[in-house]
N, C-alpha and C positions, 0 to 999 in steps of 0.2 A: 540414804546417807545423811540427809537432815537430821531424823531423827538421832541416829546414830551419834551425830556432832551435841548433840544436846544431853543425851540422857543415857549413852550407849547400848549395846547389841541389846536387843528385846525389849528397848523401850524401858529397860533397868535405871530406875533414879535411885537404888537408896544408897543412902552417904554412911559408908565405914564407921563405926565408933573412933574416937579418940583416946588418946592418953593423956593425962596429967604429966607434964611435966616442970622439972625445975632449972632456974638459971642454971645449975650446975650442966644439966643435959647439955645447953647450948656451949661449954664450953667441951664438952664431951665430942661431940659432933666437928667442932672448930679442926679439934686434935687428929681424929680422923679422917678431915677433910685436908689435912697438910699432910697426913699420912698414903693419902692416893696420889696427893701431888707427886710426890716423891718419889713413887712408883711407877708413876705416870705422870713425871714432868710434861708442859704441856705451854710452855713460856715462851716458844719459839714460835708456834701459829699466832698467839697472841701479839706479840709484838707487829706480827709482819701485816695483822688484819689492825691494830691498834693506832699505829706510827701513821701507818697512810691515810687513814681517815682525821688523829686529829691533825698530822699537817696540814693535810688539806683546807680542814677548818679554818682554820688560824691562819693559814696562808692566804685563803681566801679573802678574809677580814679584815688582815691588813692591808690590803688594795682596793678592798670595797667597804667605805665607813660605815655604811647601809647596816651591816652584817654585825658590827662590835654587840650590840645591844643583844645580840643572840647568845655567841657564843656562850655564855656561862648557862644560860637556860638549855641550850644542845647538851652540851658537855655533863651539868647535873642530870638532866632527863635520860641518861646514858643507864644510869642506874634503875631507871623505871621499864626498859625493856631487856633487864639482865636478867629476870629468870629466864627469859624464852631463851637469850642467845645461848644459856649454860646448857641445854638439854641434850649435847653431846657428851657433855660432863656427867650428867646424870645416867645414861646410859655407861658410861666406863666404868663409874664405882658401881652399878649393878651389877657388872659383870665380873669385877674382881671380888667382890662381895660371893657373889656365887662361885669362883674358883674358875674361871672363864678365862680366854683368852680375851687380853687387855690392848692390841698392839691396834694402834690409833684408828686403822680404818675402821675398827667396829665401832666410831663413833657414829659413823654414818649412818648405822644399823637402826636407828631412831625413827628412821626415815622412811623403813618399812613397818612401823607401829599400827598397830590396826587402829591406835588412836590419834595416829597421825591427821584426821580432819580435826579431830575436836583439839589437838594442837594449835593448829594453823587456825581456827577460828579464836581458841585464847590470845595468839600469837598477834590477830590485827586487833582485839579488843585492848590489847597493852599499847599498839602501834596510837591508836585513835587517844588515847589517855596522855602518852608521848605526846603528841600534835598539841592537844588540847592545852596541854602547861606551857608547851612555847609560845603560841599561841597569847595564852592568859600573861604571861612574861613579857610580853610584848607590849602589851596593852597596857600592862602596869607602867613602862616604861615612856609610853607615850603619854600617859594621865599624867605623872610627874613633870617631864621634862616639854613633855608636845611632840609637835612634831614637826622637827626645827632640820635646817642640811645637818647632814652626816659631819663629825666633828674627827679630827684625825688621831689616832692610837693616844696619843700620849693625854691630849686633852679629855679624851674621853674617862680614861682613867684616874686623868686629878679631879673630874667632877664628878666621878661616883664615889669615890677617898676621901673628898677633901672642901664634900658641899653638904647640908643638911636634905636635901633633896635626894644627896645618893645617898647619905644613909638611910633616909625612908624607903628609898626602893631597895635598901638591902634586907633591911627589917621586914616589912611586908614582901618582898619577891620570894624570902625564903620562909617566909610562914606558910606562904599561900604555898609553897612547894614541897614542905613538910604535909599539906593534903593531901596532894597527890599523891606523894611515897607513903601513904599511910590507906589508900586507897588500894596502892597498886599490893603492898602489903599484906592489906585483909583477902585480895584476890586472889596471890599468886604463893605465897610463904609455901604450900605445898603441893600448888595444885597442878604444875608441870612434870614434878620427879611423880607423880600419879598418875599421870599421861602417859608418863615413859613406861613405868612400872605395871600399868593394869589396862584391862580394855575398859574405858570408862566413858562417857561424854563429857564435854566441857563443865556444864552445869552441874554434874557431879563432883566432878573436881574442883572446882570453884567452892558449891557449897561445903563441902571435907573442910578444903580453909577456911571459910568462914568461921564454922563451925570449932576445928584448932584453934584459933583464935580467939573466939570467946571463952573456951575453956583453957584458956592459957594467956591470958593479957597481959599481965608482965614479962612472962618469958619470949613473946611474941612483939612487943615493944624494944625489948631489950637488943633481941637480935636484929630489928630495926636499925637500932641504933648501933650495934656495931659493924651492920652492913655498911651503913652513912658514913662512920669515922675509917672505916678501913679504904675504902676509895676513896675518901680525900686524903688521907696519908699516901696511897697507892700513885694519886693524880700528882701530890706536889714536886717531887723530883723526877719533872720532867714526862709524866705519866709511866715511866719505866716499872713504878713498880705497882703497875695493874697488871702486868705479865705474869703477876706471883696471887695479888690478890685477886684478882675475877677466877682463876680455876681453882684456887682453895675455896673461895664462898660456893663455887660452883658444886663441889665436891663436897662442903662442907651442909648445904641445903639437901643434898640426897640423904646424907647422916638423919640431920633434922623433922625430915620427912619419915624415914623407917623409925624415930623413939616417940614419932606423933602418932599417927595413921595406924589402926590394929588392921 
């Protein structure tokens, strides 16, 4: 099984060829990924898994001042273990792709994937990179300010707004978090709808991305960056409308993955 998580069935490493693609592809892919939405609306599990987690967050926060300094490092590092959580998504446009029966329990169908370890081994190498940025976020946060009592909602926020200190911790918090999403990136852009898609090990699927990515760095930046602005458009009212964006990106990475990967 080790082996298998590594390199899959026969001790098989070699990594696929690529495609050359262009911006245009990514938004080719986008179109289609709103196109499964639609088919397979999917905004109702979203919400009911979304709402309870970030209340909790946030509710927690503002009772324990401890926690303020987190929140934005949880809530951005949300994005850093979204390929793994979309892997039910990538399973449904496979299968409406192929003419399949679409009806939501075959999300679960993931689950029996022969590459199902080397998932769950990708799945805590995203986990450990998550940690690591809160983590590093944290620390940022105490080099600036220390580590002084917990200061209540409102204060906390006129001194990250409204002090030269918190602008440095916004400038540097999200540089240094711009690495990580740019990590998590070069690792993951296709290397889960791969997992879903083939019997492969992690490190083959790992290297595929890498490898997509070198031979595509603008276009591979690009969709970086419209992952990044579509979830903070998604998070601003009220996080409501990540219910539409995480299964379109969701959807729309499976796209991405079939005009890269021969």
């Amino acid at each position: 099984m080790v082996f298998h998580v590594i390199s899959g069935p026969n001790d098989d490493v070699h990594v696929p060829a690529v495609r050359k693609i262009t911006v245009g592809d990514l938004w080719q892919a986008l179109a289609r990924g709103l196109e499964d939405f639609r088919e397979m609306p999917s905004h109702l599990p979203f919400l009911i898994i979304i709402y309870p987690v970030m209340g909790l967050l946030l509710g927690r926060a503002t009772y324990d001042n401890n926690l303020m300094p987190l929140v934005y490092p949880l809530i951005t590092g949300f994005a850093l273990i979204g390929p793994f959580a979309a892997i039910g998504l990538y399973e449904m446009s496979k299968r409406r792709e192929q003419g399949l029966d679409t009806s939501w329990k075959h999300a679960f169908d993931v689950l029996r994937s022969p590459s199902i370890w080397a998932i769950g081994a990708l799945a805590v190498a995203l986990m450990a990179i998550f940690f690591a940025w809160v983590t590093t976020a944290h620390a940022i946060y105490q080099s600036i300010f220390g580590i002084d009592a917990p200061k209540p909602m409102g204060e906390f926020f006129a001194t990250i707004l409204g002090t030269p200190e918190g602008l440095r911790l916004i400038v540097i918090g999200n540089i240094v978090g711009l690495g990580f999403a740019l990590v998590v990136l070069l690792l993951s852009a296709v290397s889960f709808p791969m997992l879903v898609d083939r019997d492969v090990g992690a490190a083959v699927a790992v290297a595929t991305s890498i490898k997509a990515a070198l031979v595509n760095p603008i276009p591979i930046l690009v969709w970086g960056l419209v992952v990044a602005i579509s979830l903070l458009a998604g998070a601003l009212p009220l996080f409501v409308g990540l219910a539409v964006v995480l299964p379109v990106l969701g959807h729309a990475t499976w796209h991405l993955y079939r005009k890269l990967v021969v």
